[in-house]
N, C-alpha and C positions, 0 to 999 in steps of 0.2 A: 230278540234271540229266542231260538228252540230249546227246550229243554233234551228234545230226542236226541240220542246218538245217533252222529253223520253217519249216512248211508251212501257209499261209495258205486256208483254205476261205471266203469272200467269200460272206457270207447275205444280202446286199442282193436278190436277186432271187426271195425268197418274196413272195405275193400276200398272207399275211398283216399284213404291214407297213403301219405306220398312222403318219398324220401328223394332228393335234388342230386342228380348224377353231378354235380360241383359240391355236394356235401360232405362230412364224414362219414354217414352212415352209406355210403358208394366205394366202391373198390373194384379196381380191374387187378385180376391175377392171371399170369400168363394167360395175357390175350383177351381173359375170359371177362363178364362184367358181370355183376352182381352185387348182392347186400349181404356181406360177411356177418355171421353172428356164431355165439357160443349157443349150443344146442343144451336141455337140460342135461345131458351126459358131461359135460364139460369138452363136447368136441368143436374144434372150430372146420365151421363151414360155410360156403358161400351157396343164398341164391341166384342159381344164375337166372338173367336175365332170358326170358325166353325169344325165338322169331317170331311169336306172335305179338308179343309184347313191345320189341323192337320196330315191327308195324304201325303202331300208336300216333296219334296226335301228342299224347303227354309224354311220350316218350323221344321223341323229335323236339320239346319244349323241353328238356331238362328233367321231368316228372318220371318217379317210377312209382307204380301203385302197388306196393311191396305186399300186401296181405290180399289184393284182387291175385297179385302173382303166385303167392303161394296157396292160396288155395287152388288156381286152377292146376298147378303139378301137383297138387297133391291127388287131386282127383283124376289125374289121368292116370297113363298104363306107361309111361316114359321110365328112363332111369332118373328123372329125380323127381320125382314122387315121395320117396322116402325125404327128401331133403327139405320138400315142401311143407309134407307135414311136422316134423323138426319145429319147422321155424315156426309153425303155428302154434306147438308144444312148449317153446318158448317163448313166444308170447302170453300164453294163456298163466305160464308158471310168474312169469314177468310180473302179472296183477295180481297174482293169489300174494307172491312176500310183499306189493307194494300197497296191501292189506282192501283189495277191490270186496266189498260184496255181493257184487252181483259182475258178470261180464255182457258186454250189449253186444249181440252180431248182427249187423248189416251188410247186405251182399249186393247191397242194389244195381251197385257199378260194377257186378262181376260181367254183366252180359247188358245189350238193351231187350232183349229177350227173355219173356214173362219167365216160359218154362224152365229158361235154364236159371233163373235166379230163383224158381221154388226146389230145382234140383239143389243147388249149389247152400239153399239154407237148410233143407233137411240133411243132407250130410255134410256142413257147418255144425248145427246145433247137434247131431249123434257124436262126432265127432270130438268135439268142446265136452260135453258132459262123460267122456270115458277119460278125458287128460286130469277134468277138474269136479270137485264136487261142491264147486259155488253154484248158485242157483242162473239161469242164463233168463238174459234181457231180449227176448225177440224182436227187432226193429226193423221196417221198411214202409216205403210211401205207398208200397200197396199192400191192399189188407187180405189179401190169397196170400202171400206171402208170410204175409204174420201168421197166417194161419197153420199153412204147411209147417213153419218153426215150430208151435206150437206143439203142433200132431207129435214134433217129434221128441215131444220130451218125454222123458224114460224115468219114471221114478224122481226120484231126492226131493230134495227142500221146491217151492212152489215157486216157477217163473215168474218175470217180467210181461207184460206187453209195452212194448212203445211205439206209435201211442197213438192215442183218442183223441177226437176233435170234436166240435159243432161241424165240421165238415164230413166228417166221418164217423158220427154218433154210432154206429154199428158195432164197432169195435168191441162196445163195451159188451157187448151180447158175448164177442169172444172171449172178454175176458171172466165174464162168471160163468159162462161153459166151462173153462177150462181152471178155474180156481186161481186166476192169475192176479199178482198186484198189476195196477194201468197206472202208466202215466198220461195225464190229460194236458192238453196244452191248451192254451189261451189263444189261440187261432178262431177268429172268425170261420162264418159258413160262408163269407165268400170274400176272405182276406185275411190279411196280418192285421194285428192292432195298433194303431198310432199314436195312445197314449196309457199309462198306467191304467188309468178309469176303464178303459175297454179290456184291456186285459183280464183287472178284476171282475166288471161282468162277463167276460164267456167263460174265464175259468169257474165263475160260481155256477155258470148254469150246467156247464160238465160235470161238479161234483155233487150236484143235482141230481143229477141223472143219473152216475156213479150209485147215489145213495139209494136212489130205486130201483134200480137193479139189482139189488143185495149186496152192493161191493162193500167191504167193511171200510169205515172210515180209514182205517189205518194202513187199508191195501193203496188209498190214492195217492199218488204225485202229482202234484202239479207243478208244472212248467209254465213261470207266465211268460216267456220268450224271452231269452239275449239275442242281440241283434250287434254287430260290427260299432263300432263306435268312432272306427277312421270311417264310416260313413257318417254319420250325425251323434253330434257329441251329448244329443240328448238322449242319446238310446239308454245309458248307461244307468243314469239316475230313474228312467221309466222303470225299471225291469226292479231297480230295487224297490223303487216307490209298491209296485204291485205283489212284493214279495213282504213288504209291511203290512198291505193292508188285506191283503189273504190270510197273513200270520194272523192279524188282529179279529177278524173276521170268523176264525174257523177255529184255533185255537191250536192247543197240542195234537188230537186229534188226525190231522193230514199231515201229507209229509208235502214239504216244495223243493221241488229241484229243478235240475234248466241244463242244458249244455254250455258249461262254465266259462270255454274257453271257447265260446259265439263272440264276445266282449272285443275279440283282439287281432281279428282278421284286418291282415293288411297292415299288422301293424309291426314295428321291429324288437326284437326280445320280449317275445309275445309270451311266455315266462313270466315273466315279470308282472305282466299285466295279471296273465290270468291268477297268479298266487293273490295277489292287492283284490282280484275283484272277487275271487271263491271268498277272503275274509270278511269283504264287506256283504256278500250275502248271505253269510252264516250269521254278522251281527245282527241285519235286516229278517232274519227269523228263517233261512234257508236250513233244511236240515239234512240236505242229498242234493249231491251233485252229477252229471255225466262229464266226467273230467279223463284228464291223460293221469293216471294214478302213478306213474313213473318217472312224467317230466314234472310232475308237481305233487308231491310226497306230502300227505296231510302234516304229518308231524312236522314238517318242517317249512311250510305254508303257513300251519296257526303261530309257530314260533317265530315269525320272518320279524327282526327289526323294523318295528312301523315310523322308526323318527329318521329312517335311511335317505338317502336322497333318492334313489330310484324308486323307493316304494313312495314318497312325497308323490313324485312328479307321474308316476302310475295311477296316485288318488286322485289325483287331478285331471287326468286326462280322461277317467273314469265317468267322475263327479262332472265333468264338461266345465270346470274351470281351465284348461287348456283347449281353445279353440283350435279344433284339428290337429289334437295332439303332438301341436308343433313346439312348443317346449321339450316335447318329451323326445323328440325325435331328433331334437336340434342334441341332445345333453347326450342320445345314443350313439349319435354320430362323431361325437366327441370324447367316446367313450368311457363315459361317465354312466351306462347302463349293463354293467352285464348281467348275461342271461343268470334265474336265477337257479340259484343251488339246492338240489335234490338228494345230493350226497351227505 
């Protein structure tokens, strides 16, 4: 375990985020369909769904990409424009009380079009830094991109980059250009890692490289990768095992974090899982995470009853003592798992 205070990476504002036209967070009002939410003013309003949105593959499948939505009305010239940005206002307010410090923006699914996803991140990130004065995570698969984010930061406290690979060792040039903390991940230069051991060596040769570059230890993250665990139940115990032996390896010094709630794809009160798996990697020396700061409220993730049943049958499906988390899914179905409480 780390002695650092958790440092909170807040993923609420990737455009890939979807909300299930059979969920609660959908509502049709006369006629109209959209994602109702309370604005910071305390007004209630709906995003409406747009026709271009309505066009969609994921929108024909149930899927609405609420924050790919709202940002493209907010950047147009239409009447809800103002609505759009609202709801972005309230997102971003959403992470500052559920204590984020940092926000990550990802726009990559706004368009398959380079340009418009450097337009749409540069006024992202101006737009985010005049609602909030947390410091902003720049993130996409491509690094013109990060970069544009970048450009566009405007004064306060010093960015994010995420992030740096062996596949994309460049990054790090942008990130001491620009005075930025990097997150490095444990990604091969021509693949994912298939076990703990590989993870630790490409994450060490990244903070290698990190440390020659002038990055200060203390600006690195490292991500040794989560991976689904309804796909192989041994993903789970890998990512800890590499977050042991980076901790052990590196010391107080680095910071490691990962996308917390990668652990739980595909899988049912996926809550649950991710609260059980943020604790066991904070034991295993994790000391920042990229999480939902909203569906999974630290103060109430560290305090979750660990002798509960659902939090058992979570460690276990984790820990890969449930093969294909079929306990765990058999006890959900039976409704012996609800989702877990944030309130």
């Amino acid at each position: 375990m780390s002695d650092n205070p958790f440092q909170l990476i807040g993923e609420n504002l990737h455009t890939s985020r979807i909300v299930l036209k059979k969920g609660k967070k959908f509502s049709t009002r006369n006629g109209v369909e959209g994602v109702p939410f309370t604005s910071v003013d305390g007004e209630d309003l709906l995003l409406e769904v747009s026709d271009e949105m309505k066009a969609t593959q994921d929108y024909g499948e149930g899927r609405i990409k609420h924050i790919k939505l709202a940002v493209q009305l907010a950047m147009s010239s239409g009447r809800d424009a103002d609505v759009g940005l609202q709801y972005i206002s309230q997102i971003v307010a959403n992470q500052e009380q559920a204590r984020a410090h940092f926000l990550d923006i990802n726009v990559d699914e706004i368009s398959l079009k380079l340009e418009e996803q450097r337009a749409s991140m540069s006024w992202l990130v101006e737009r985010v830094q005049q609602m909030s004065s947390l410091p902003v995570s720049v993130d996409s698969s491509d690094q013109s991109v990060i970069e544009i984010g970048l450009q566009a930061i405007s004064g306060g406290d010093r960015p994010m980059l995420n992030s740096a690979s062996l596949e994309r060792i460049d990054a790090l040039d942008l990130a001491a250009e620009h005075k930025a903390r990097v997150i490095t991940t444990a990604a091969g230069a021509e693949g994912m890692p298939t076990t703990a051991e590989e993870r630790v060596e490409n994450a060490s040769k990244m903070v290698e490289a990190a440390l020659t570059k002038g990055i200060p230890a203390s600006d690195i993250f490292v991500d040794p990768l989560m991976f689904p665990i309804s796909v192989d139940s041994t993903f789970g115990t890998h990512a800890l095992d590499a977050i042991r032996m980076i901790r052990e390896k590196y010391g107080a010094e680095i910071h490691i974090t990962g996308g917390m709630s990668n652990v739980s794809f595909g899988i049912p009160a996926r809550s649950v899982v991710n609260a059980v798996f943020i604790n066991l990697a904070v034991g295993a020396g994790a000391d920042s995470g990229i999480i939902d700061p909203v569906m999974n409220r630290l103060d109430k993730v560290f305090a979750a009853d660990r002798e509960s049943r659902p939090y058992r049958l979570a460690e276990d499906a984790i820990l890969g003592r449930d093969e294909h988390c079929m306990a765990y899914i058999k006890a959900w179905r039976a409704g012996e798992v609800p989702p877990f409480s944030s309130k």
